[in-house]
C-alpha positions as CSV (number, residue, x, y, z in Angstrom):
1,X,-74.0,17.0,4.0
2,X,-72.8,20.3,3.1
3,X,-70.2,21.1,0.4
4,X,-67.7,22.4,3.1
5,X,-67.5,18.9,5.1
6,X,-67.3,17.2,1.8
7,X,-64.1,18.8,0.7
8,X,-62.8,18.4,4.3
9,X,-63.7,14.4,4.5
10,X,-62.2,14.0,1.3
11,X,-58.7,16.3,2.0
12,X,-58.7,13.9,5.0
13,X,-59.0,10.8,3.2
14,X,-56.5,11.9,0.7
15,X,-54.0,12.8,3.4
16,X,-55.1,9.8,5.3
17,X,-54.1,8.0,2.0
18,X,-51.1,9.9,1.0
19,X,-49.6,9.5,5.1
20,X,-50.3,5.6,4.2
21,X,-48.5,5.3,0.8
22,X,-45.5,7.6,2.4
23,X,-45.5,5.3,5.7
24,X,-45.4,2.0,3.6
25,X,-42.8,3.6,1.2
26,X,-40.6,3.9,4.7
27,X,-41.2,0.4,5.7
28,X,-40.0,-0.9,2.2
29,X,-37.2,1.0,2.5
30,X,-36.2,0.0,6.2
31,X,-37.3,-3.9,5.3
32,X,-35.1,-3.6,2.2
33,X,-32.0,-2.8,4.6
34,X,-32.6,-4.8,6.6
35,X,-32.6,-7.5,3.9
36,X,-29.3,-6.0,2.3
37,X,-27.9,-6.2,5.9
38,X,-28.7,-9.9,6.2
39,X,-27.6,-10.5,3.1
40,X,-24.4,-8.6,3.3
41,X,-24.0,-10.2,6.7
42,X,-24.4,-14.0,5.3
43,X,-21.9,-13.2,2.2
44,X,-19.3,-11.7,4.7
45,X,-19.2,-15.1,6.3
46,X,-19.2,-17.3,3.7
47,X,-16.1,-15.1,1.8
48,X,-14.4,-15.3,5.2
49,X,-14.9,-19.3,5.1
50,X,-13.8,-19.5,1.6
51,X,-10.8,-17.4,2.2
52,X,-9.5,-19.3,5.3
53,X,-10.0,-22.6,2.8
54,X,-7.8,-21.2,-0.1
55,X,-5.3,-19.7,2.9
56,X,-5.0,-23.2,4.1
57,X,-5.1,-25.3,0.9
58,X,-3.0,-22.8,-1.2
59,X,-0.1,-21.5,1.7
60,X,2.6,-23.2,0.2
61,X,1.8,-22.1,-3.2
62,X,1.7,-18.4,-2.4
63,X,4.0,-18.6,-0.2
64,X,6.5,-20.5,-2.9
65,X,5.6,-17.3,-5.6
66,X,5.8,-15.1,-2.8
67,X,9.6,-16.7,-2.4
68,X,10.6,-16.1,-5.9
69,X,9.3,-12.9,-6.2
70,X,11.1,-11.8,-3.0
71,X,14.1,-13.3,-5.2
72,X,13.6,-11.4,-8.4
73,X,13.0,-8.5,-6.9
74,X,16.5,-8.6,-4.8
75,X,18.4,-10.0,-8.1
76,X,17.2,-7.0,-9.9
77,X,18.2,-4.9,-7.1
78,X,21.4,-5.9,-7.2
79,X,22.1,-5.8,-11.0
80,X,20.5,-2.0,-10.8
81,X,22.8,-1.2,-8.3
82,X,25.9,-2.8,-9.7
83,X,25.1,-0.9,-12.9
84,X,24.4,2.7,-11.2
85,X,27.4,2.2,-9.4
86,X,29.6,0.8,-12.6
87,X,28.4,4.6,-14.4
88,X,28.9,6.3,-11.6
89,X,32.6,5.2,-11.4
90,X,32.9,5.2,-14.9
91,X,31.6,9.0,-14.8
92,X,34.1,9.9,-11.9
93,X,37.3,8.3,-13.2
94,X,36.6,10.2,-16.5
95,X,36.5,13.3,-15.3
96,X,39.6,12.9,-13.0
97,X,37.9,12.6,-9.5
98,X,40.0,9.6,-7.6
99,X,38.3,6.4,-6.2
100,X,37.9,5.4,-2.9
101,X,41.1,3.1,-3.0
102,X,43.0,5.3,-4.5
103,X,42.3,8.3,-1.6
104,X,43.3,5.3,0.9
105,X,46.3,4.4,-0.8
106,X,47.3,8.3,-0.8
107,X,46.2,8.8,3.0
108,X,48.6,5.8,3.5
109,X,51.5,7.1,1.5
110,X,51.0,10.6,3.1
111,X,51.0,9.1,6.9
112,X,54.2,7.1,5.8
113,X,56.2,10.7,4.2
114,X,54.6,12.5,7.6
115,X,56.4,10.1,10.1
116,X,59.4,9.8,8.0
117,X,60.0,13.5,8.4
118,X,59.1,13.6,12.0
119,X,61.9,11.2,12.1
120,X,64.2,13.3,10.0
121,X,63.1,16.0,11.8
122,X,64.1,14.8,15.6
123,X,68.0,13.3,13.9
124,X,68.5,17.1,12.8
């Protein structure tokens, strides 16, 4: 055998080797996802069983803090706004701007003085 076809046998054995090692390097990769796919597939299902269990065996109870909270959250609502609007009115009256019942009670009074001096108005 000459030195020329024994370089070339073993470059093809060593690619032969190296195509090998890079194929089964590809096939553990594929196998492992397919394995994270079962996997991930069979932990999807038991999470989805064990959530409709808690849904079922712990409705009322969230459903009881969900309540409450609703609750709070609208009592603290309204004590917010009570208090914005207490400043706010506060604020307004102390710097001379009238309130709403006040501007009524004028638009009253001023409807009342307009008619009477239509009236006055047509006796003349």
């Amino acid at each position: 055998m000459a030195r020329n076809d024994f370089i070339t046998d073993n470059a093809k054995k060593m690619a032969d080797n190296l195509y090998n090692v890079g194929r089964n390097v590809w096939l553990v990769g594929l196998g492992a996802v397919a394995v994270a796919e079962e996997e991930s597939r069979g932990m999807f299902d038991r999470l989805v069983a064990r959530g409709e269990t808690f849904e079922k065996s712990e409705k009322n109870l969230v459903s009881k803090y969900f309540d409450k909270a609703t609750g709070t959250a609208k009592d603290v609502g309204k004590t917010v706004g009570e208090r914005v609007q207490g400043t706010v009115s506060g604020v307004l009256r102390r710097t001379g701007v009238p309130s709403r019942d006040e501007i009524r009670t004028l638009i009253d009074r001023v409807e009342e003085l307009t008619q009477k001096v239509d009236a006055l108005a047509e006796a003349r």
